[in-house]
C-alpha angles and dihedrals in degrees: 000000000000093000122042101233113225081235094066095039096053092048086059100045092047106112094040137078098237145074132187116292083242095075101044106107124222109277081253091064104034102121085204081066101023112047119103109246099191142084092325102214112227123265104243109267117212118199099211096191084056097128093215097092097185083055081059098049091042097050084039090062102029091059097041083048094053111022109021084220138062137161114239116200129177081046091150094257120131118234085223099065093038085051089055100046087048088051092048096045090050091044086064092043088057093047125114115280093238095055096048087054088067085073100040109137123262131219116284096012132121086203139082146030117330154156120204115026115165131052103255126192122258088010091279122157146215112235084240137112123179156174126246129196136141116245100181141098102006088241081067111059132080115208093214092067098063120088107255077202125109103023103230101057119102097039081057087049101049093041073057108060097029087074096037094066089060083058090049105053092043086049085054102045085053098053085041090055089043090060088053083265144166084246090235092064098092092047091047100039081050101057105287109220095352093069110132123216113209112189124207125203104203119199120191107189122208095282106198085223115041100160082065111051141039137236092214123351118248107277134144112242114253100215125078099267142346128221111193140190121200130195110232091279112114108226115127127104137192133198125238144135086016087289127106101236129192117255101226111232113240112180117238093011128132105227109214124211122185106233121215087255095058086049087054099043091052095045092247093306086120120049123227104226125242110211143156138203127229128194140224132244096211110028133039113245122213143184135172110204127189117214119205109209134175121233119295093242100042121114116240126200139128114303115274087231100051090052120094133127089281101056103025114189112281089197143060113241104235137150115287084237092055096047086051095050085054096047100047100043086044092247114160106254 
């Protein structure tokens, strides 16, 4: 096995008090130092069957204004089909490490199973391994990619997915009517129909020290926006105020992050979220969060509407590839 997988890292340091130097944060990034450990103020909650529209729009942008980042419920998404696509993720992640190497990620590729993914200073790691594949539109995905284990997944998957772009596009229309908009104009501005829609199975193994390492380091998200899962294992943190504060864990509920393309698009109206992930020394925590992300090709900027003398653009205009070079290989933009 050419990489060690934090799986099998942490099953072997399981009994002891240590783990590999690689994985011990900075002290300014230790969550043990650096989590707020007082009254946590409440991420912002938006009831998305609320029939005052205008009440929707208005908690939508306030949030992504303020906080880069909000929990939607009532989405339209049955617990049923969330619960599924939570028991077949975990079913690959418990199977045997062999046939999870059938999936690892090649060179090159977006998609796959995988360990390490972004270039981090001084070669240190997340306690994380995870699993990549598109899931939308159908021209997009590639089939091999998908786990034939457990049996049920894909249909899970797709079931899914097939729900989520309902959330998205409402999600869209909302920050467009928020900028004065047609609301069409994020989603077009975004892609359109050629949107592509990347999900992520994270899985955060027991870490001996978790007041030590990270799950993931803090970091924005470079698509347009990010609808996340979560199992019942608290972990994610989000930065404000200058403070790490804990993300309440609400069942059945789509946590939204404001990605860095959504911040450009919108001129910086709308914040891209800086956030972390902790671990736990007991449970395994685990998310499975979807990226939306435009064409690779396609140019990003602010908006031309929103641009005037008074708000001149705060961002180059440049190809959603090249922004994401940049970004992964920590080039200035």
């Amino acid at each position: 096995m050419e990489v060690e997988r934090v799986q099998s890292i942490a099953s072997l340091k399981a009994n002891l008090d240590a783990i590999p130097s690689e994985f011990v944060r900075p002290e300014n990034e230790q969550p043990g130092r650096t989590t707020f450990r007082g009254p946590v103020p409440e991420i912002p909650v938006v009831d998305m069957s609320d029939p005052d529209r205008t009440r929707v729009v208005r908690a939508v942008v306030d949030a992504s204004c303020k906080w880069g980042m909000f929990q939607v419920v009532n989405h339209g998404i049955p617990a049923e089909v969330i619960k599924e696509l939570q028991e077949v993720g975990k079913e690959f992640f418990e199977l045997p490490q062999e046939e999870k190497e059938k999936y690892a990620m090649k060179s090159g590729s977006t998609e796959g199973y995988g360990t390490k993914l972004g270039k981090e200073l001084e070669g240190k790691k997340g306690w994380v391994d995870f699993l990549f594949h598109n899931v939308w539109p159908p021209s997009l995905i590639n089939h091999g990619v998908w786990p034939s284990k457990p049996s049920t997944y894909r249909k899970a998957n797709e079931e899914y997915t097939k729900h989520l772009v309902k959330v998205m596009d409402e999600l869209f229309e909302s920050l467009s009517i928020g900028l004065g908009l047609e609301k069409h104009a994020m989603k077009e501005a975004s892609g359109g129909e050629d949107l592509g829609l990347l999900l992520k199975i994270n899985y955060y193994p027991p870490c001996p020290r978790p007041d030590l390492a990270l799950g993931v380091p803090p970091h924005t998200d470079m698509s347009m926006l990010t609808l996340l899962v979560p199992n019942e294992v608290s972990g994610l943190q989000v930065f404000k105020d200058d403070h790490w504060f804990d993300a309440k864990y609400i069942p059945n509920a789509i946590i939204v992050h404001i990605g860095d393309q959504v911040e450009i698009l919108s001129n910086g109206k709308y914040k891209s979220v800086l956030h972390r992930t902790t671990v736990n020394k007991e449970k395994v925590r685990m998310s499975w969060p979807v990226f939306c992300e435009p064409p690779n090709e396609l140019v990003i900027g602010p908006l031309p509407q929103l641009i005037n003398q008074e708000n001149p653009p705060k961002y180059k205009a440049k190809k959603y590839k090249d922004y994401k070079y940049c970004k992964l290989n920590k080039l200035p933009q």
